[in-house]
C-alpha atoms as a printed R data frame, in Angstrom:
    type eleno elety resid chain resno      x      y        z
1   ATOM     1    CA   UNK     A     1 82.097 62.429 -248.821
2   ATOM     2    CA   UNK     A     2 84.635 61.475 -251.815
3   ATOM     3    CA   UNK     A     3 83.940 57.301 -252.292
4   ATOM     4    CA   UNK     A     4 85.861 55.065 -254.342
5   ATOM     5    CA   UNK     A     5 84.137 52.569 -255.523
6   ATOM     6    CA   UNK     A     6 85.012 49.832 -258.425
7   ATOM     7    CA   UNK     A     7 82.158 48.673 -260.631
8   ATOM     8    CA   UNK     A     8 81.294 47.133 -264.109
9   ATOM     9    CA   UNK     A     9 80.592 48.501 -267.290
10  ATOM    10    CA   UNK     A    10 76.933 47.751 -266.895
11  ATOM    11    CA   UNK     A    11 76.979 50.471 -264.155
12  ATOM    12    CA   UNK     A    12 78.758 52.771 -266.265
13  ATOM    13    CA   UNK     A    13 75.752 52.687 -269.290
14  ATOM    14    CA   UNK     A    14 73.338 52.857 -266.636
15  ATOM    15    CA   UNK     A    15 75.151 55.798 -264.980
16  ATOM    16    CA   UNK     A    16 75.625 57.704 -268.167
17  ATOM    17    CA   UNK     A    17 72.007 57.097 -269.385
18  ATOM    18    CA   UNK     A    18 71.235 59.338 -266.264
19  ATOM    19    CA   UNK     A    19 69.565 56.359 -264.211
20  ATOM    20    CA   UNK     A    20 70.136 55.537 -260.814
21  ATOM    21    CA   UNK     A    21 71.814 52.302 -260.105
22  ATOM    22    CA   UNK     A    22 70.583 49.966 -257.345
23  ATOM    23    CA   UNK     A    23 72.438 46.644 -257.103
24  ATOM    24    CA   UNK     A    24 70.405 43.800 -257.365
25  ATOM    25    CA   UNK     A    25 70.376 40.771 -254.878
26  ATOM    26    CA   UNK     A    26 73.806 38.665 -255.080
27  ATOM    27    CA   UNK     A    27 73.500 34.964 -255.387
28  ATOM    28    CA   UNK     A    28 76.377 33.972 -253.394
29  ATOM    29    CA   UNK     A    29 75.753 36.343 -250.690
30  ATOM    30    CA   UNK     A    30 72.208 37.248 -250.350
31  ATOM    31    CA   UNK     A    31 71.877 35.868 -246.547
32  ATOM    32    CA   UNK     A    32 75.138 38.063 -245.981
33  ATOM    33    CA   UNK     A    33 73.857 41.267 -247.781
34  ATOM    34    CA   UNK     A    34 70.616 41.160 -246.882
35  ATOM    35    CA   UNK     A    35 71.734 41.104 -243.077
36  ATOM    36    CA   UNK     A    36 74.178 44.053 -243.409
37  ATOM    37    CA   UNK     A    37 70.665 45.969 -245.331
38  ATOM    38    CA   UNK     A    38 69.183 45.248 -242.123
39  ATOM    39    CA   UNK     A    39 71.593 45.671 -239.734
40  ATOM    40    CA   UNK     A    40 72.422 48.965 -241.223
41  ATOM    41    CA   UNK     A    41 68.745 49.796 -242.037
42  ATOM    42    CA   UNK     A    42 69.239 50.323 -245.795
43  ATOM    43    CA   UNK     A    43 66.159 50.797 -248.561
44  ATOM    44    CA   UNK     A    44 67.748 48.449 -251.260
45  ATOM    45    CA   UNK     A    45 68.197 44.954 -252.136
46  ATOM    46    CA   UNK     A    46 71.817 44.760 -251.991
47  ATOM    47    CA   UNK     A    47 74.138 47.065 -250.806
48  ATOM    48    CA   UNK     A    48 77.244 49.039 -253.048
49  ATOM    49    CA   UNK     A    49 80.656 49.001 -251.421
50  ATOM    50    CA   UNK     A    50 83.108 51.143 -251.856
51  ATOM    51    CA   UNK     A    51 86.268 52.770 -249.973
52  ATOM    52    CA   UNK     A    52 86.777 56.418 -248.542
53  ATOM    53    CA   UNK     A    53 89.107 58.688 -250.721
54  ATOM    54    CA   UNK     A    54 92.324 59.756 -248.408
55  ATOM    55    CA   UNK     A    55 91.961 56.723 -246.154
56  ATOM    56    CA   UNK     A    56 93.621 53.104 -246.164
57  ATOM    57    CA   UNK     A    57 91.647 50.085 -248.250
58  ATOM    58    CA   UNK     A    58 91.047 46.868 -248.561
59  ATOM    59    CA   UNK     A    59 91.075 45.209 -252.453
60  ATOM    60    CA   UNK     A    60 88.350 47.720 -253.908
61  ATOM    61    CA   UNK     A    61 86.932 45.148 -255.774
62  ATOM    62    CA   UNK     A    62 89.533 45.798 -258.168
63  ATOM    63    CA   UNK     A    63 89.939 42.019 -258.793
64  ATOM    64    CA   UNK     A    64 86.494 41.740 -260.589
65  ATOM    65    CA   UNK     A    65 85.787 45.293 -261.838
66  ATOM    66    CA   UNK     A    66 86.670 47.241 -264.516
67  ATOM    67    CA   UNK     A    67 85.741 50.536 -263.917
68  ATOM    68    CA   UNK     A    68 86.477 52.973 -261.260
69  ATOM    69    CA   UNK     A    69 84.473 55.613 -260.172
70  ATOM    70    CA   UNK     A    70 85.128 58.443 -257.876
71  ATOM    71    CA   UNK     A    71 82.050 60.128 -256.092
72  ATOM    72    CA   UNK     A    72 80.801 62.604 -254.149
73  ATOM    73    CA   UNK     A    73 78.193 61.318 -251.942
74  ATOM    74    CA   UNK     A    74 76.389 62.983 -249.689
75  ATOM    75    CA   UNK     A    75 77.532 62.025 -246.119
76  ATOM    76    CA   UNK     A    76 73.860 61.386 -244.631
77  ATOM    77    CA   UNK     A    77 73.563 58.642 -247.738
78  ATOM    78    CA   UNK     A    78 76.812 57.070 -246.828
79  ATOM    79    CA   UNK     A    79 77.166 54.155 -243.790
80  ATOM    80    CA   UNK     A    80 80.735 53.274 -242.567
81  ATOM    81    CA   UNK     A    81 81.411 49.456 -241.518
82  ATOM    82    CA   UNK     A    82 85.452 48.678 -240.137
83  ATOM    83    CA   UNK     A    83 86.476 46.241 -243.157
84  ATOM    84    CA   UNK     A    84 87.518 43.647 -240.859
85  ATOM    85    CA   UNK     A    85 84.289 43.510 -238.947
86  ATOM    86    CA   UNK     A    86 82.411 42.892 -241.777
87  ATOM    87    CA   UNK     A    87 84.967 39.994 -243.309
88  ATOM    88    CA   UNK     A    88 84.702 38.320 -239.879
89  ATOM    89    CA   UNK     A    89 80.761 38.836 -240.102
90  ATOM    90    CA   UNK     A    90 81.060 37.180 -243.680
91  ATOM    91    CA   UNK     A    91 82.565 34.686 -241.913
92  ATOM    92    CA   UNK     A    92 80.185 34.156 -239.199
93  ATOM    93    CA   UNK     A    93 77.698 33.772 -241.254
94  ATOM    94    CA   UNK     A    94 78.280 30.336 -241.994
95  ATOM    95    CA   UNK     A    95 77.571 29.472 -238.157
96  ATOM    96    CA   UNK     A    96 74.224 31.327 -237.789
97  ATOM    97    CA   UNK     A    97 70.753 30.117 -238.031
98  ATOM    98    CA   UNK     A    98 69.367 29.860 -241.836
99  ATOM    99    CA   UNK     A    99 66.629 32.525 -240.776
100 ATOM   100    CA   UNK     A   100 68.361 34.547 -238.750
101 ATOM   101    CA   UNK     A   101 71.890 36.189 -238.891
102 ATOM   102    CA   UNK     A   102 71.619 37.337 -235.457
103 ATOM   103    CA   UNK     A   103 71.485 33.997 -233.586
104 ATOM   104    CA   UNK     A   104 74.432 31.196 -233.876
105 ATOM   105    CA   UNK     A   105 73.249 28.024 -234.963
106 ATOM   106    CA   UNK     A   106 73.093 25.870 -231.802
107 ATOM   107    CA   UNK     A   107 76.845 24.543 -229.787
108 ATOM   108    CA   UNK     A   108 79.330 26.138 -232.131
109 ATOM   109    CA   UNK     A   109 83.024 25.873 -231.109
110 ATOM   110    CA   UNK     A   110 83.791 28.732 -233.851
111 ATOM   111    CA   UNK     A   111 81.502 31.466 -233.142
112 ATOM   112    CA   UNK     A   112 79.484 32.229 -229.569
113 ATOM   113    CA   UNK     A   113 76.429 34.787 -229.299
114 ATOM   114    CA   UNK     A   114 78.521 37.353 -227.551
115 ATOM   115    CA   UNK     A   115 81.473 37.803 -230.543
116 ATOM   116    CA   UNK     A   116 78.082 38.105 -233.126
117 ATOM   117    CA   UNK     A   117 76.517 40.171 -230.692
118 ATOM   118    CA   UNK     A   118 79.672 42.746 -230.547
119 ATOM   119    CA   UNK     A   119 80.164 42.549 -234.490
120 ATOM   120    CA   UNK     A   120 76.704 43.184 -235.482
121 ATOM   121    CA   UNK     A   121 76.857 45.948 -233.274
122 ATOM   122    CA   UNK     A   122 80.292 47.089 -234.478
123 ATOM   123    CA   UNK     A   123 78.438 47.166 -237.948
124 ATOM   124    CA   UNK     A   124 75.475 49.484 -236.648
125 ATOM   125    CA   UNK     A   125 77.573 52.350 -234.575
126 ATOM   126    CA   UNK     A   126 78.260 54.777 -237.206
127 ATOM   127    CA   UNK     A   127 81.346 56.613 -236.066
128 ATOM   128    CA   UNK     A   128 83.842 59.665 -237.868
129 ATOM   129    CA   UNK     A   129 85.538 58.537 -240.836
130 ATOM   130    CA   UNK     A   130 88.949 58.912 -239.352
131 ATOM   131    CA   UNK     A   131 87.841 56.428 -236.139
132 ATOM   132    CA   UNK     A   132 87.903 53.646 -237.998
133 ATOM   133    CA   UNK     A   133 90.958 51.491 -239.009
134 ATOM   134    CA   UNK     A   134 90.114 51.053 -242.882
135 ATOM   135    CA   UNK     A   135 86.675 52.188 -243.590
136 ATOM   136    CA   UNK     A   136 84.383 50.377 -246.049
137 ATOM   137    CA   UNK     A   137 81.524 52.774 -247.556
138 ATOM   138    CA   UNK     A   138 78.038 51.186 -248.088
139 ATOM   139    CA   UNK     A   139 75.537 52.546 -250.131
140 ATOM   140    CA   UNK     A   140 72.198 52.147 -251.444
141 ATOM   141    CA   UNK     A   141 72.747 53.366 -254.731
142 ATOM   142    CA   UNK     A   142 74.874 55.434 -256.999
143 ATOM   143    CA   UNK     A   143 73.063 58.251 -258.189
144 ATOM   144    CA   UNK     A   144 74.511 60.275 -261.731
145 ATOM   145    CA   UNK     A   145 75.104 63.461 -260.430
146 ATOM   146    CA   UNK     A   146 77.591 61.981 -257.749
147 ATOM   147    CA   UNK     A   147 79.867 61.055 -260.311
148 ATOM   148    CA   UNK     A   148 83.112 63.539 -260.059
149 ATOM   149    CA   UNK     A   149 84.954 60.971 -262.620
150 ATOM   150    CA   UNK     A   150 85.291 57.652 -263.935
151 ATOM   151    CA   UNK     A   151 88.439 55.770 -265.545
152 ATOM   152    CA   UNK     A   152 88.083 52.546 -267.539
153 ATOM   153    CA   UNK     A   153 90.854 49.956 -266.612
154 ATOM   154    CA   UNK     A   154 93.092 48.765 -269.124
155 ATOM   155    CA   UNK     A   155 91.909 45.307 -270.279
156 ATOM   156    CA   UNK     A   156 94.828 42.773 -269.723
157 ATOM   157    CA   UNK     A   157 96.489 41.661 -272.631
158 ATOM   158    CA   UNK     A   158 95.899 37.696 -271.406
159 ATOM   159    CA   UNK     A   159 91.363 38.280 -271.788
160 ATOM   160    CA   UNK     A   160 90.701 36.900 -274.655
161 ATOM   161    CA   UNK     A   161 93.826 34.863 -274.830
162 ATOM   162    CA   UNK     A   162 91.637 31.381 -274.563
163 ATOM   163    CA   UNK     A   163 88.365 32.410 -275.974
């Protein structure tokens, strides 16, 4: 399966020193990462997003990233989410108990147990690429020998503009 996926530099040394890279835990959304590892039933920390070559896309992560990486994955490594089911279960998350994704946190006029219910199971039912509305691709890793190419994107003349 061809993935698109935007990532740092970082990646790219670790990448090209022929190392697997495994993201590590986020600090602004470990609670929400850590439930889509389990919800998807993922052997990482943190999960690596990407987009579906030939198919419609959210941002890309273009907006923090600076390189962009086209791979070949191997379609048993790759779970599908809908993009919007996940940014509503982003969302959600804020309503939920501390401990547990699954369960909203007591009388919540924003979210009730039957809309989580239907998006966490959204997230789990892995369906054709073309069934979904815009795909989002979740990995567990980036291995080296997926890598079919890589472009560098041109820094903005504005970076270092108030260093």
């Amino acid at each position: 399966m061809k993935v698109i996926t935007y990532q740092s530099e970082a990646v790219l040394r670790i990448l090209k020193s022929g190392q697997v890279y495994r993201a590590h835990k986020s600090l602004s959304f470990g609670k929400q990462y850590g439930a889509l590892v389990d919800i998807l039933q993922l052997n990482c920390e943190s999960p690596v997003f990407g987009c579906l070559k030939y198919h419609r896309r959210c941002t890309n992560g273009k907006v923090s990233s600076s390189v962009k990486f086209l791979l070949e994955v191997p379609a048993e490594k790759v779970k599908l989410t809908e993009y919007s089911v996940w940014a509503d279960f982003l969302y959600a998350q804020k309503f939920t108990l501390a401990e547990d994704y699954s369960h909203v946190a007591g009388l919540c006029q924003e979210l009730d147990q039957e809309t989580l219910d239907k998006m966490i199971h959204s997230l789990q039912k892995q369906k054709r690429p073309w069934q979904y509305r815009i795909p989002q691709a979740v990995l567990e890793e980036i291995r080296p020998e997926w890598v079919i190419k890589y472009q560098l994107r041109p820094h903005s003349p504005f970076q270092n503009l108030f260093v």
